[in-house]
C-alpha positions in Angstrom: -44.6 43.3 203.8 -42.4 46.4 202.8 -44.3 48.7 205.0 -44.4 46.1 208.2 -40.2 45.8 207.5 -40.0 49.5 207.7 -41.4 49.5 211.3 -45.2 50.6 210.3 -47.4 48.8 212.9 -50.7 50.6 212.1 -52.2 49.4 209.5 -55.8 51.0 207.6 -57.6 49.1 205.0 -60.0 50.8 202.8 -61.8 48.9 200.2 -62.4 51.1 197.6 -64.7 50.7 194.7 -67.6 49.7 196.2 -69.9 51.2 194.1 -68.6 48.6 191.5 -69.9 45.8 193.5 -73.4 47.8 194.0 -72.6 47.9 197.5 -72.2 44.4 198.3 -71.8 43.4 201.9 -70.8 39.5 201.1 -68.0 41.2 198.5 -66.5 43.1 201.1 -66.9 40.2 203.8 -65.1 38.2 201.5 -62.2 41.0 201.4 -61.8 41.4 204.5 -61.1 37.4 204.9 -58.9 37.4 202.2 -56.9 40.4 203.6 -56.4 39.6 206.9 -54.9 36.3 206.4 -52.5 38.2 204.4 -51.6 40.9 206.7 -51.3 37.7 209.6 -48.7 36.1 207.4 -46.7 39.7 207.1 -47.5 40.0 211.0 -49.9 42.4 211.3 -53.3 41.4 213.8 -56.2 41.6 212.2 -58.1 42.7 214.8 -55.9 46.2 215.4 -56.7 46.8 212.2 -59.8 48.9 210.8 -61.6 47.8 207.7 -63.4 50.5 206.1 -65.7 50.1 202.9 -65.4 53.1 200.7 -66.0 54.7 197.2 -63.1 57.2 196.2 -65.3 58.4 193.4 -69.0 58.7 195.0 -67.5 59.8 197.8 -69.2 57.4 199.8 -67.7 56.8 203.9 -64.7 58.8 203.5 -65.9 61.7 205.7 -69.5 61.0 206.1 -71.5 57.4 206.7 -72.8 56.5 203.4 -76.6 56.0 202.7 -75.7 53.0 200.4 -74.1 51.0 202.8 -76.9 50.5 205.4 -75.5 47.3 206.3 -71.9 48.2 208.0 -72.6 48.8 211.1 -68.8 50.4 211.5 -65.3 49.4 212.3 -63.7 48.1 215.7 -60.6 47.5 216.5 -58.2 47.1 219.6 -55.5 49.8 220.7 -52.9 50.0 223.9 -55.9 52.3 225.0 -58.7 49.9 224.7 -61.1 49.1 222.0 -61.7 51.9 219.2 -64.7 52.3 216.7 -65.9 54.4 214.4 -67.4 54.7 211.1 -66.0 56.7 208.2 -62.3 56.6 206.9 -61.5 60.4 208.2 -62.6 58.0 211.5 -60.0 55.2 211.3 -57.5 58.2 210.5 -58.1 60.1 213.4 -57.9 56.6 215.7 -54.3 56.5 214.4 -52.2 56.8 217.8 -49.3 59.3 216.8 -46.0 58.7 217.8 -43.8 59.5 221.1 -41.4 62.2 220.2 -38.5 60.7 221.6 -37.2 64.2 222.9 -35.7 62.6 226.3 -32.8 60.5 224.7 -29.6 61.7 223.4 -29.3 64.0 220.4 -29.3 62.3 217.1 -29.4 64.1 213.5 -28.4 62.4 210.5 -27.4 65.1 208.2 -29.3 65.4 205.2 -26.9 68.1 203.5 -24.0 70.4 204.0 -24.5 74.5 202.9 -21.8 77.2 203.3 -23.8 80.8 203.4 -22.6 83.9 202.7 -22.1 85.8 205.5 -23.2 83.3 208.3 -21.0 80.5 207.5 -21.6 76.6 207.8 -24.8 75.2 207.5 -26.0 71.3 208.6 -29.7 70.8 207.8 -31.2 67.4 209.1 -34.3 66.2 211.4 -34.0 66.0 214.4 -34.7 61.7 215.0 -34.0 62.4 218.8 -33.0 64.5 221.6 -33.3 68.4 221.2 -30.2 71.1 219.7 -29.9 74.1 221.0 -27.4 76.8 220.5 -24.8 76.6 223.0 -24.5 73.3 222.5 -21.3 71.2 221.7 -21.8 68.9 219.0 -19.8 65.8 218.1 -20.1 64.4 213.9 -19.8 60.8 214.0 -18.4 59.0 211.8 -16.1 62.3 210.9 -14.8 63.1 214.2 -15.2 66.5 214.4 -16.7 69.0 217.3 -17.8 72.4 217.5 -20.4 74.3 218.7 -23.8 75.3 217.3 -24.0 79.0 217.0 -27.8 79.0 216.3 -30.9 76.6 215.2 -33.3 78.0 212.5 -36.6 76.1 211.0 -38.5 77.4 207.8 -35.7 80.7 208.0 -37.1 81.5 211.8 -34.9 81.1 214.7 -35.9 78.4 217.6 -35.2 78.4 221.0 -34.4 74.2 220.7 -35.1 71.8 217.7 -37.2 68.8 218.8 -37.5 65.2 217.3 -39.1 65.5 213.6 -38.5 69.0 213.3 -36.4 69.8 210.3 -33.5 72.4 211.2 -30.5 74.2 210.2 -28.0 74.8 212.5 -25.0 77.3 212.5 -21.5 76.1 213.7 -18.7 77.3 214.6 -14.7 77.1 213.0 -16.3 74.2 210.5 -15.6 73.9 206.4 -18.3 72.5 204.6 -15.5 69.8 203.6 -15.1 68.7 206.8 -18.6 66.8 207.5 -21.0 65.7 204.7 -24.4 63.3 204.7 -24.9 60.7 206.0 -22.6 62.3 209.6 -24.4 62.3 212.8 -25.1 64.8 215.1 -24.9 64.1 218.5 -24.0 65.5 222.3 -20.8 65.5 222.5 -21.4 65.3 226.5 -24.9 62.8 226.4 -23.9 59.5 224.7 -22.2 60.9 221.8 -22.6 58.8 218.4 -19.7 56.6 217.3 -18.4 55.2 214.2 -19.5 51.2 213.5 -16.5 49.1 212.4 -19.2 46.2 212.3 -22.9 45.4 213.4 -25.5 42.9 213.4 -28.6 43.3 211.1 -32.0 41.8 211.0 -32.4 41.5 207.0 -35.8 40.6 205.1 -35.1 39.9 201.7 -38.4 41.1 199.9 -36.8 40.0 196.1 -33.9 38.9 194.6 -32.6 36.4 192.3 -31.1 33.5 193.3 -29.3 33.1 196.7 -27.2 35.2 198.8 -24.3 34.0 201.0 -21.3 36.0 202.8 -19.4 38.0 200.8 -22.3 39.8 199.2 -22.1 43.5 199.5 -25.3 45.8 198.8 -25.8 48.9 199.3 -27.4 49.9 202.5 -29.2 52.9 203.1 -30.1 53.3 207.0 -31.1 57.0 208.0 -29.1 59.5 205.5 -26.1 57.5 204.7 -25.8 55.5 201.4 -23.0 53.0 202.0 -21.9 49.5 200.6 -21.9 47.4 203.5 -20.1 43.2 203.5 -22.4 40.2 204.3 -18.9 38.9 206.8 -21.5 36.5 208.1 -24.9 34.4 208.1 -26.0 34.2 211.8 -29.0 32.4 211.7 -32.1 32.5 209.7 -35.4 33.2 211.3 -38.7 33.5 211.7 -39.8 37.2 210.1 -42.7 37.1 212.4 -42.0 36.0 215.6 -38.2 36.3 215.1 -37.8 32.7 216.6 -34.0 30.9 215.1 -35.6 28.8 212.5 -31.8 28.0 211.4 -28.2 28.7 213.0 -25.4 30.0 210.4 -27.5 29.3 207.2 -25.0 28.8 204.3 -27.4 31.4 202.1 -30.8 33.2 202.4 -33.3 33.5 199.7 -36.8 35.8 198.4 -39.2 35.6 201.7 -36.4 35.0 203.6 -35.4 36.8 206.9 -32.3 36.4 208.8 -29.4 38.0 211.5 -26.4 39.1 209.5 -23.0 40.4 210.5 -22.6 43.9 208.5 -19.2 45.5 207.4 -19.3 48.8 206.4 -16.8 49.5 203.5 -17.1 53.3 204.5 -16.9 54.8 207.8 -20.4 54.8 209.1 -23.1 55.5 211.9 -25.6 53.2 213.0 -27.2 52.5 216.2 -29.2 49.5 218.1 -32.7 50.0 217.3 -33.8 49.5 220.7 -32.2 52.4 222.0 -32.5 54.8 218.8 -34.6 53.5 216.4 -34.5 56.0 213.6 -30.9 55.0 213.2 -31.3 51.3 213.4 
């Protein structure tokens, strides 16, 4: 459930300890049952999902097909691409489909910290979520306000020609004090769609535990990409399906444990955030 609210949509299971059963086919059928009507419930399909039989200890179908399991005839499962099998878990691994790099969009770097440097000056270091940075370019720090431009772009102390998304980067700028911008700022373009402070926003909110109920007026600390802020429950929207994301209730007086809903956010800091349909590292 934690993973699937965190965005993961592809989803491994390895059923380890096989050798504890003596290989048992009608154990690991009976897993597999069990499991998948879990993962439906979260909202995973079990049938983009590969179950592998393994043992951790023996060794056996991690990287090789195991002599002890004559009877698993391998895993299938269905991809954007097509159907997928294979046999071993180094298999189900490698059928993982890796991410687009988002590197057409608009620049946006949360900053993960601030450094001043002897002799070179200010220093942001942050991944790059989307977009590219470059030196020459003019950067805006939302929600601080503040623009200058990046002098030069360094990963792992050697200089790059541009920083792309997941690359990890510090960047040299120009007339900045290390007081003036801090984590949890965003980088952006300050010509391509340049990020803006939130005075409000709506939230899709899964509440995995908690006791008792929550109504408006709560205030918990939200983390969302490098900042660490308090943020207001102003307002229930409606409750909904966590699944589907059908209205299962409009303007619920209070949510509960397992419950999923729409909320209306106030920051009690300045803050960053974005829709996650147009940058989802920051939604």
């Amino acid at each position: 459930l934690f993973a699937f609210t965190l965005g993961v949509r592809q989803l491994i299971v390895a059923v380890n300890k096989m050798d504890t059963t003596k290989w048992s086919e009608q154990r690991f059928e009976e897993i597999i049952k069990e499991t998948s009507t879990f993962i439906k419930k979260v909202g995973y399909n079990p049938k983009q999902v590969a179950f592998v039989p393994i043992s951790g200890w023996h060794g056996d179908n991690m990287l090789e097909e195991s002599p002890n399991m004559t009877w698993y005839k391998g895993w299938t499962k269905e991809t954007k691409g097509g159907v997928v099998k294979g046999k071993t878990l180094l298999d189900a691994i490698d059928a993982i489909e890796p991410p687009v790099r988002p590197s057409d969009k608009p620049l946006r770097l949360p900053l993960q910290d601030v450094y001043k440097i002897g002799g070179i000056g200010t220093v942001p270091v942050g991944r790059v979520e989307t977009g590219v940075i470059k030196a020459g370019m003019v950067v805006n720090f939302a929600p601080s306000n503040v623009t200058t431009e990046v002098k030069s772009v360094e990963m792992h102390h050697e200089q790059l020609v541009e920083g792309l998304p997941g690359d990890n980067v510090g960047f040299n700028i120009k007339n900045v004090s290390v007081k003036d911008i801090r984590r949890g700022n965003v980088a952006s373009d300050s010509k391509n769609d340049p990020a803006k402070e939130a005075a409000s926003f709506n939230a899709q909110v899964i509440v995995l535990n908690h006791p008792g109920q929550i109504g408006a007026g709560y205030a918990p600390v939200l983390d969302c990409h490098t900042a660490h802020i308090a943020c207001k429950f102003a307002e229930l929207l409606e409750k909904i399906d966590r699944r589907t994301g059908k209205t299962m209730e409009a303007s619920p007086k209070f949510v509960k444990s397992g419950d999923a809903a729409i909320v209306k956010l106030i920051p009690s800091k300045p803050m960053c955030v974005e829709s996650y349909n147009e940058y989802p590292p920051l939604g």
